[in-house]
C-alpha positions in Angstrom: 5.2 1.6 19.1 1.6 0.5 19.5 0.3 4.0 17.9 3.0 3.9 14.8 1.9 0.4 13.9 -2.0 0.6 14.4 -1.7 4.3 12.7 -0.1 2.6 9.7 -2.6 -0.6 9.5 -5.4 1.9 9.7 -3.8 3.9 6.3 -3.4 0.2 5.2 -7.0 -0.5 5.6 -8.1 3.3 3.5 -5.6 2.3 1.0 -8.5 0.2 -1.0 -10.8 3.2 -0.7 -8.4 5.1 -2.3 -8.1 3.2 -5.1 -11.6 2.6 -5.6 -12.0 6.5 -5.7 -9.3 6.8 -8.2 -11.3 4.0 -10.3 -14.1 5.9 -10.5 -13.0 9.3 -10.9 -11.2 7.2 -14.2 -14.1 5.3 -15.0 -16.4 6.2 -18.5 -18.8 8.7 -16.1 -15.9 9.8 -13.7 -15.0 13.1 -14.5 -11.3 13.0 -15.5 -12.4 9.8 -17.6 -15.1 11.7 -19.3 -12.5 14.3 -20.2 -10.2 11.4 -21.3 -12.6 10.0 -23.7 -13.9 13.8 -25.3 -10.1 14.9 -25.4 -9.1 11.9 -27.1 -12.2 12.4 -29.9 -11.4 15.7 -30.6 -7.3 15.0 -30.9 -7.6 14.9 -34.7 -8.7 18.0 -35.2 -7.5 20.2 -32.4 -3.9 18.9 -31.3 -3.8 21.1 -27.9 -5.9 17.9 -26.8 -2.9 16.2 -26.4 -1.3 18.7 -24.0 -4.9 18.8 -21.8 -4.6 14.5 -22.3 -1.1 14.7 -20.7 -2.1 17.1 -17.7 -4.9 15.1 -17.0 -2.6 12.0 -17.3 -0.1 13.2 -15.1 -2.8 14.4 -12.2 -3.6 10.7 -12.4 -0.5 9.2 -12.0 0.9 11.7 -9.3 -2.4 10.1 -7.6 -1.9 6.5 -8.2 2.0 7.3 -7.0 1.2 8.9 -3.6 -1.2 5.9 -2.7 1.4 3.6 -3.7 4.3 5.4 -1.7 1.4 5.8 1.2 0.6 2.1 1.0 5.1 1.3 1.4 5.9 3.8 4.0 3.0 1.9 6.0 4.1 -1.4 4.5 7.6 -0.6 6.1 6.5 0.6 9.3 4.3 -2.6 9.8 6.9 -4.8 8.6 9.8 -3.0 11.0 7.3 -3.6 13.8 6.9 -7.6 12.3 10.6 -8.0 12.9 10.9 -6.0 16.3 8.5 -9.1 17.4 10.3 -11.9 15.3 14.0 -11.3 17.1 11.8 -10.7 20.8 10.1 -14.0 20.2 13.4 -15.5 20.0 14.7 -13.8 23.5 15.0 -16.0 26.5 12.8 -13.3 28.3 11.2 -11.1 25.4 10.1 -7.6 26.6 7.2 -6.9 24.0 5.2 -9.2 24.3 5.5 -11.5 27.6 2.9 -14.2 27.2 4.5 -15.9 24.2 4.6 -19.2 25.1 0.3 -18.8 25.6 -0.2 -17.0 22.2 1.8 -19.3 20.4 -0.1 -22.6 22.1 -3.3 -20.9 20.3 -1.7 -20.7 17.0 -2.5 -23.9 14.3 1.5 -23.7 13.6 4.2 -22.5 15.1 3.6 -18.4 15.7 7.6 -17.7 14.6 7.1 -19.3 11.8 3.9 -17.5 11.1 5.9 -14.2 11.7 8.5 -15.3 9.1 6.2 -15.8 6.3 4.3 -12.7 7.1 7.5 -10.2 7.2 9.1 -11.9 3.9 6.0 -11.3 2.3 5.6 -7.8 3.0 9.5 -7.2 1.8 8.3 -8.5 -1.0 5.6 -6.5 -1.7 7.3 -3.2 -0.9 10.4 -4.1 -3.3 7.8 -4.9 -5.7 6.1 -1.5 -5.0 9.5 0.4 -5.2 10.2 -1.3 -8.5 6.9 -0.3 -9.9 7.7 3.5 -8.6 11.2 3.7 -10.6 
């Protein structure tokens, strides 16, 4: 369990990299932007542009769509994991994590609590990024 959760919080953690990349690759200098911008100068006059706009377009967004389904799939994992420790918290005698009662003296507010919030919030964000998908 330990390797499926840190495995997805370390694609979590490359997921901004990712983007970034994709930013600049769309950017004014990048290269598919700088094929954007000549393609969309020349559309008047040749009208293949918009077929070479559209594959370029489409590279892009098959892209920006596998980080997104990258960044749920690892969204979901982390948040399965969140809830595995949400209903052992709540055991008389919890078999993941033992030292409860000490880790949650440590925490400013109650750790279940915590652990709540956290897990609604990523639902949330992976609806939200299965919405934007459809």
């Amino acid at each position: 369990m330990a390797r499926e959760m840190s495995d997805s919080l370390h694609l979590l953690l490359q997921i901004p990299q990712d983007i970034s990349d994709l930013d600049i690759v769309m950017s004014e200098d990048g290269a598919d932007g700088s094929r954007l911008r000549a393609a969309m100068l020349r559309i008047d006059r040749d009208p293949t542009q918009a077929r070479y706009i559209n594959s370029i377009i489409s590279k892009i967004n098959g892209q920006a769509l596998e980080i997104i389904n990258e960044a749920a799939q690892a969204s979901i994992i982390i948040g399965k994991h969140m809830k595995n420790l949400i209903e052992d918290f709540q055991k008389k005698h919890p078999e993941l994590l033992v030292n409860w009662r000490e880790a949650n003296l440590v925490s400013k507010e109650p750790l279940a609590q915590r652990m709540v919030i956290s897990y609604k919030k990523i639902n949330y964000f992976v609806q939200l990024m299965h919405l934007c998908t459809q």
